[in-house]
C-alpha positions as CSV (number, residue, x, y, z in Angstrom):
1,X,43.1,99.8,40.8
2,X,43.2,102.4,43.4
3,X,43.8,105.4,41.0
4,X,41.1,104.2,38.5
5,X,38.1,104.0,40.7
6,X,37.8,107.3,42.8
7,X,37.5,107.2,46.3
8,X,34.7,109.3,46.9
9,X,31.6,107.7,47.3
10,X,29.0,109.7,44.9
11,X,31.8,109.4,42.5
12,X,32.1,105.8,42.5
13,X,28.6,105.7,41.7
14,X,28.5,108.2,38.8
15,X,31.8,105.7,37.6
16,X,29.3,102.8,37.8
17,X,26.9,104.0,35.5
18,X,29.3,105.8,33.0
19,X,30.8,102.5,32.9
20,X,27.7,100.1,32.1
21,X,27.2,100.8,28.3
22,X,30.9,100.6,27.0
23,X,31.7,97.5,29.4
24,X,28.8,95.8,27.7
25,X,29.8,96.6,24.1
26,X,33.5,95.7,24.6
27,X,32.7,92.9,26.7
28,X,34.9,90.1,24.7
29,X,37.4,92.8,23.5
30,X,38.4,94.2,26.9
31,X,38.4,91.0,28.6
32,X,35.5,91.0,31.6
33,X,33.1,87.5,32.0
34,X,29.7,88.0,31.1
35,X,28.9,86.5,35.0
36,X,31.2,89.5,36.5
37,X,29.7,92.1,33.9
38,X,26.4,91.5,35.0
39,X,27.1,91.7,39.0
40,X,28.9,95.1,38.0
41,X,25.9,96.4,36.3
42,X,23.2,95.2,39.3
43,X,25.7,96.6,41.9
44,X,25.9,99.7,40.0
45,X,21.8,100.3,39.8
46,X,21.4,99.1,43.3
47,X,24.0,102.1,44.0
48,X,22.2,104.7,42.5
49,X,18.7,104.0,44.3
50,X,20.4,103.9,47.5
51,X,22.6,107.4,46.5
52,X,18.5,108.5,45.3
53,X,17.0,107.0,48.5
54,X,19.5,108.9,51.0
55,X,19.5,112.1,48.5
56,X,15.4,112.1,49.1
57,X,15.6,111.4,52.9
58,X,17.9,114.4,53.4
59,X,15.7,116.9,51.5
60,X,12.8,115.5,53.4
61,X,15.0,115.7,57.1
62,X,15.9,119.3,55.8
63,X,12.5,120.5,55.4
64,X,10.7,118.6,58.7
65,X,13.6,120.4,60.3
66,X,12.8,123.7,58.8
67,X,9.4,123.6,59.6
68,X,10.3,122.5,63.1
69,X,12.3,125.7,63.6
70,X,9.8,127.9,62.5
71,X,7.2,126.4,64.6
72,X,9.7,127.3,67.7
73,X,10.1,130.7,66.4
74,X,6.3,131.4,66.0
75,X,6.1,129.4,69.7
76,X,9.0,131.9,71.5
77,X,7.4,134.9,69.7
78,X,4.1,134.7,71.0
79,X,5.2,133.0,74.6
80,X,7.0,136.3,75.1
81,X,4.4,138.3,74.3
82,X,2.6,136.7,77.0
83,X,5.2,136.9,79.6
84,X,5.9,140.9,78.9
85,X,2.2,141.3,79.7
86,X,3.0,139.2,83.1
87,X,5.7,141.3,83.8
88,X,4.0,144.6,83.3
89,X,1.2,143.1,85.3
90,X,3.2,142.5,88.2
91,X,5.1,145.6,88.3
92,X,2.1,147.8,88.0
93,X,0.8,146.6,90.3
94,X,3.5,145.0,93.0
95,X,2.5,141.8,93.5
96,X,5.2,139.8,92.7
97,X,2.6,136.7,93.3
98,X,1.6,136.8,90.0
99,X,4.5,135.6,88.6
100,X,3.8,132.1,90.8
101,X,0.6,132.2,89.3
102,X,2.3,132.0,86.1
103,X,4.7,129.7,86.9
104,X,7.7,131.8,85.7
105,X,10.9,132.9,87.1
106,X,10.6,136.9,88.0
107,X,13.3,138.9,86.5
108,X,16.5,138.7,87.7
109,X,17.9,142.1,89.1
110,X,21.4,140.9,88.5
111,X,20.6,141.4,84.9
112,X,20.1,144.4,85.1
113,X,23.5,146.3,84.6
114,X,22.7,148.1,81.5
115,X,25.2,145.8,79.6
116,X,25.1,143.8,76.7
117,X,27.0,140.5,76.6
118,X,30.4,140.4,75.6
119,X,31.4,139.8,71.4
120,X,31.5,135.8,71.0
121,X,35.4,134.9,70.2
122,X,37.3,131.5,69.8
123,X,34.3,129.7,67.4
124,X,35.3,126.2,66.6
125,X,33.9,123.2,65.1
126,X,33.6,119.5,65.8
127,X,32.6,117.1,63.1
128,X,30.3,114.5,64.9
129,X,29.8,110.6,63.4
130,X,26.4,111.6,62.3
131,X,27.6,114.3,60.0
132,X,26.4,116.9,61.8
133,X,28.9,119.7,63.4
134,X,29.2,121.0,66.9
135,X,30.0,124.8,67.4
136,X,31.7,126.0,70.7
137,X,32.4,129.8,71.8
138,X,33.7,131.6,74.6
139,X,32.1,134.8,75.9
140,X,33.4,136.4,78.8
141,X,30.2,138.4,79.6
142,X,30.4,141.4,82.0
143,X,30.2,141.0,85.7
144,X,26.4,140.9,86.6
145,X,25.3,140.1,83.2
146,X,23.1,137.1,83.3
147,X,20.9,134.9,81.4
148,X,22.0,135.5,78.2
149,X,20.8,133.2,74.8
150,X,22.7,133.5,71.8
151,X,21.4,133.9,68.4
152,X,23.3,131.5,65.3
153,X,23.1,132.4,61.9
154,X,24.3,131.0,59.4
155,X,24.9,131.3,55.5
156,X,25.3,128.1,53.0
157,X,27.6,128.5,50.0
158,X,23.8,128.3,47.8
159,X,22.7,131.3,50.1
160,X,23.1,135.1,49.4
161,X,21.7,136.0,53.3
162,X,22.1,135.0,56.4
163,X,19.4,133.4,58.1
164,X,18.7,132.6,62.1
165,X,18.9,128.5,62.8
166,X,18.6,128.5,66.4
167,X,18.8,130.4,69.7
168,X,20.8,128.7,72.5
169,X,20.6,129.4,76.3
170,X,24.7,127.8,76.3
171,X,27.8,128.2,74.4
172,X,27.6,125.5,72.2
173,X,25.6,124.8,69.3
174,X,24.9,121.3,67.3
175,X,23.9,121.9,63.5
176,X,22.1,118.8,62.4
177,X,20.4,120.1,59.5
178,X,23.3,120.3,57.1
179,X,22.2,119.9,53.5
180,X,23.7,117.2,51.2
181,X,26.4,118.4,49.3
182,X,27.5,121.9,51.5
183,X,30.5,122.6,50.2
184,X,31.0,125.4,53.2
185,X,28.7,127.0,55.6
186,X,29.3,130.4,57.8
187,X,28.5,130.9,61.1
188,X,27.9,134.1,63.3
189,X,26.6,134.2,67.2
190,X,25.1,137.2,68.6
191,X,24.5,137.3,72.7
192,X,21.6,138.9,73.8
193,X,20.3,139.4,77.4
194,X,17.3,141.2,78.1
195,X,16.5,143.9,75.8
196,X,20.3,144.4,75.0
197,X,22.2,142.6,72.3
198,X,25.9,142.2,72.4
199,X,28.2,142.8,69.1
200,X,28.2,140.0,66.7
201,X,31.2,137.7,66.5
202,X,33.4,137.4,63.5
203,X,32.0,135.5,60.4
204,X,33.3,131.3,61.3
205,X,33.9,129.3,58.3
206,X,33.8,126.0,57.9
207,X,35.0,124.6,54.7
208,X,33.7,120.7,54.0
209,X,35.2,118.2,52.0
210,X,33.9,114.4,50.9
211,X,35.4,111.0,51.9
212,X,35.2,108.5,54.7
213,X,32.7,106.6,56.3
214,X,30.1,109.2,56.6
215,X,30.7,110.8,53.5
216,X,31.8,114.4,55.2
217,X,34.8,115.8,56.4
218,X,36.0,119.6,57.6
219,X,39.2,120.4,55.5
220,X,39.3,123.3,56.8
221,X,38.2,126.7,58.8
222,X,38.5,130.3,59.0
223,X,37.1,133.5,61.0
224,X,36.6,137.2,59.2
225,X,34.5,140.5,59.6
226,X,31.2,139.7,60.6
227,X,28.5,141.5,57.6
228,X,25.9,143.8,58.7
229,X,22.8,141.5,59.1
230,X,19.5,141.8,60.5
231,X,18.9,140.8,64.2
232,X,15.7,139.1,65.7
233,X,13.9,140.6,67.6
């Protein structure tokens, strides 16, 4: 019974309901009760709303989530607009007490090497019980070189471009906003202290499969060149 009934989840659904019409027609002929027919054919509708109901909620996660990092892009753009005017403030005119007045952090001179960050290398990916993936880097910046943030991007297999997804003060990233159905998603990480940005790292793909209890499994991985793409500002 195994090798008639698939094992993958939205399969087994789309089984269901190819299977109510001729079950029902043939139901003397091929030997199923009329009792167990009709428990197949309300398990089979109740699967498709809930494979409906979980399709809608992660469209609707998706695009609270876009809308979420947008609003924190918008929010870091015009923050440091602000603190650039502190800065300038305070070293036209010496008085480092504005930054207390501001309640940030003056810069740090130790960044101040005239050194990008080093290339991120050694991506990997963890696949977490909530479906969502973890992404870990090294990047063995150069001596002096400090407060760096790094920039993912990332490309779905439905995408032609690159787009950012977050920007990450440590080397690890947590992508929660995976859409139903990715069949593989590419990953780059730019480092970026300062006004200087580092090279890109190779392009990281993961490659995702179907099956188990969450519905999601990484069959597979790979690094390449890195594409030209357009950095944030």
């Amino acid at each position: 019974m195994g090798t008639v009934m698939p094992r993958d989840n939205a399969q087994m659904v789309t089984f269901g309901n190819m299977h109510i019409d001729p079950w029902n027609v043939n139901m003397v002929a091929i030997g199923v009760a009329s009792a167990d027919y009709m428990d197949f054919k309300s398990a089979a509708s109740d699967a498709q709303a809930a494979l409906t109901a979980a399709e809608t909620a992660r469209l609707n996660s998706k695009a609270a989530t876009d809308a979420y990092y947008s609003a924190v892009a918008k929010l870091r753009a015009k923050a440091a607009i602000c603190v650039r005017s502190i800065q300038a403030k305070a070293k036209a005119t010496g008085d480092t007490n504005i930054y207390a007045l501001a309640q940030i952090s003056p810069p740090d001179p130790r960044s101040h090497t005239g050194q990008p960050p080093a290339q991120p290398t050694t991506l990997r990916a963890t696949l977490n019980p909530d479906g969502s993936i973890t992404l870990a880097w090294k990047c063995s910046n150069p001596r002096g070189v400090s407060r760096v943030v790094y920039f993912v991007q990332r490309k779905l297999d439905t995408e032609t471009e690159f787009t950012l997804v977050d920007t990450v003060g440590e080397k690890m990233f947590t992508d929660k906003n995976l859409p139903f159905g990715t069949q593989q998603a590419v990953y780059m990480i730019t480092g970026k202290a300062g006004s200087l940005t580092g090279p890109v790292s190779e392009a990281f793909t993961v490659m995702f499969g179907t099956g188990g209890g969450c519905g999601l499994t990484i069959v597979g991985t790979s690094t390449g060149t890195a594409p030209a793409v357009k950095m944030a500002a």
